[in-house]
N, C-alpha and C positions, 0 to 999 in steps of 0.2 A: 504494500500500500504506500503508495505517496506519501512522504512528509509532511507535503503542507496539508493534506490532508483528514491528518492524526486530531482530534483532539485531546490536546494535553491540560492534566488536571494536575496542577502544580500541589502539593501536601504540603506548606510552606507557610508563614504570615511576612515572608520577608519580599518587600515590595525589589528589592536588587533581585532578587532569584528570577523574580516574575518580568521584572524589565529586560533581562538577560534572554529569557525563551522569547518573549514581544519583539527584540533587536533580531533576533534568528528569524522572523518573518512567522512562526507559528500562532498556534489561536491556540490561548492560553486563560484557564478559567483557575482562581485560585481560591484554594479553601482549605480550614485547617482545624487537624484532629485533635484533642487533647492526647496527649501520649504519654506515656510515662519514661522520663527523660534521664530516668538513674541508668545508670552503668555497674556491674561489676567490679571490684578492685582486681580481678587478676586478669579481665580482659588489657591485652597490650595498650599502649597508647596512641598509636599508629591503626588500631581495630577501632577505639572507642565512636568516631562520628559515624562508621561505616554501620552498630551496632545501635546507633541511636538514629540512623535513618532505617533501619531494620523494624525499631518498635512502630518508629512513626507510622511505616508502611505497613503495620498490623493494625492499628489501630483504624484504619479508613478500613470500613466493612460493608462500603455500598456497591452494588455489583458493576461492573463495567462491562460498558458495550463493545464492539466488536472495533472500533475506531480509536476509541479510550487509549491514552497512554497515562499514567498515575506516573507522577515522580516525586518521591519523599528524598530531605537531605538533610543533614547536618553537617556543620562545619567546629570546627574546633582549631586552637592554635596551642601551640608548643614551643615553649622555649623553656630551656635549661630545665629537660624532661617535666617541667610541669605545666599541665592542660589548663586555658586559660580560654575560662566560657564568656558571658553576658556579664559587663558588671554589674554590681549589687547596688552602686552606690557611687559618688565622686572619687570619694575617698580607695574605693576598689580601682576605677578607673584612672585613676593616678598611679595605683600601686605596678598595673598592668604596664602603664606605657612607660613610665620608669625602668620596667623591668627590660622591657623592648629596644628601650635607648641604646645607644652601641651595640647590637646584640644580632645576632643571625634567628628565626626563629621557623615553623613548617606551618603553613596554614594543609590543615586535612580536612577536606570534604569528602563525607560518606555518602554514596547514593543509590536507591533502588527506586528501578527504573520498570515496570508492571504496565502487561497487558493482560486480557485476559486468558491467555494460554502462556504466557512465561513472565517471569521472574530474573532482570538480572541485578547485582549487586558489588559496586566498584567503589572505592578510592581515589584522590589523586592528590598529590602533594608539592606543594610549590615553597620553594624557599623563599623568606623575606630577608633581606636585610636593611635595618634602621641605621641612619647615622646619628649622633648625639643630641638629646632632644633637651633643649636645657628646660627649667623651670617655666620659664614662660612661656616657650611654645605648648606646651603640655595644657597649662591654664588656658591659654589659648584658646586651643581646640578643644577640651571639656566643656568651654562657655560657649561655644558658637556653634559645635557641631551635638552636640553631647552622644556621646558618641557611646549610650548605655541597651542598643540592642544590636551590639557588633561583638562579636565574640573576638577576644583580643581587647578591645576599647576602640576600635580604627576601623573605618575606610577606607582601602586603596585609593577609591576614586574623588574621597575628599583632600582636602588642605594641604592632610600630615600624609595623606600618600604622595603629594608631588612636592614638598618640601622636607619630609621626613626620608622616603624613604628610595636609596640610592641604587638598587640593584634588587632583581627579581630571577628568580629559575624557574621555571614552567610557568602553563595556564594563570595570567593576569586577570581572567575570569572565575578562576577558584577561587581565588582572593576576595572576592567579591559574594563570594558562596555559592556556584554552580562551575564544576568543567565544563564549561560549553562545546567544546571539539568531542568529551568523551559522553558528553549526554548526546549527541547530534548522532556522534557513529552508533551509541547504544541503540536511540529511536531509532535507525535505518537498518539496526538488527533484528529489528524481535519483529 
């Protein structure tokens, strides 16, 4: 079946997922399950987003039609092995890009990607690296952007990603919270 043909049901409440499938030219309806967003302590940390788009894509239990494409994700970041989700709070969101400042860090988007005869289930990880973020850019961008439903504390595509942040390895669209190249070839999979 055609691509542009698919309708895709984004599992998602994050309006960048959703403008990412919209720029890809798809027809994209977006709607979002309560899930239960705990994690196990001895799943890897490298597994955990791919295992919290796993629940998410359990928890949608409406049936799909024959056109239907369902896509559940989570994104999570990492640096200096510790997972660094949504902040809590300024105070969290300080602690985060603090931590970020000089730092190399792996944004990981987990995704599954459901029609109604298959199921697939993928990863992808891009490295960031921040150059030194003094005090005031930090204050900064907490007041202007508030930057408290980005997992990490950031936007690539805002402020602190073209003035923070100096160097990227893969998908510039992960970072944003969708592989767009590996969701596109997964849709022209299934």
């Amino acid at each position: 079946m055609n691509i542009f043909n698919r309708n895709i049901i984004l599992n998602s409440r994050s309006p960048r997922r959703k403008q990412i499938l919209s720029d890809m030219g798809l027809s994209v309806t977006a709607v979002s399950t309560d899930a239960d967003e705990n994690c196990p302590q001895d799943i890897p940390v490298e597994k955990k987003a791919e295992y919290i788009a796993m629940l998410k894509d359990q928890a949608y239990t409406l049936p799909l039609a024959d056109n239907d494409v369902l896509i559940s994700a989570d994104t999570v970041v990492v640096c200096n092995s510790m997972v660094m989700g949504k902040p809590k709070d300024e105070t969290d969101a300080r602690r985060m890009l603090k931590t970020l400042s000089s730092n190399r860090h792996s944004v990981i988007t987990g995704c599954v990607v459901r029609t109604p005869c298959c199921r697939k289930v993928f990863s992808d990880i891009t490295q960031v690296y921040f150059r030194e973020l003094t005090d005031e850019d930090i204050e900064y961008y907490i007041r202007t952007k508030r930057p408290f439903d980005k997992a990490g504390s950031y936007g690539i595509q805002e402020w602190i990603g073209m003035a923070g942040i100096y160097k990227i390895e893969g998908d510039y669209y992960n970072v944003m919270g969708l592989p767009a190249c590996k969701v596109w070839q997964t849709i022209n999979s299934i």
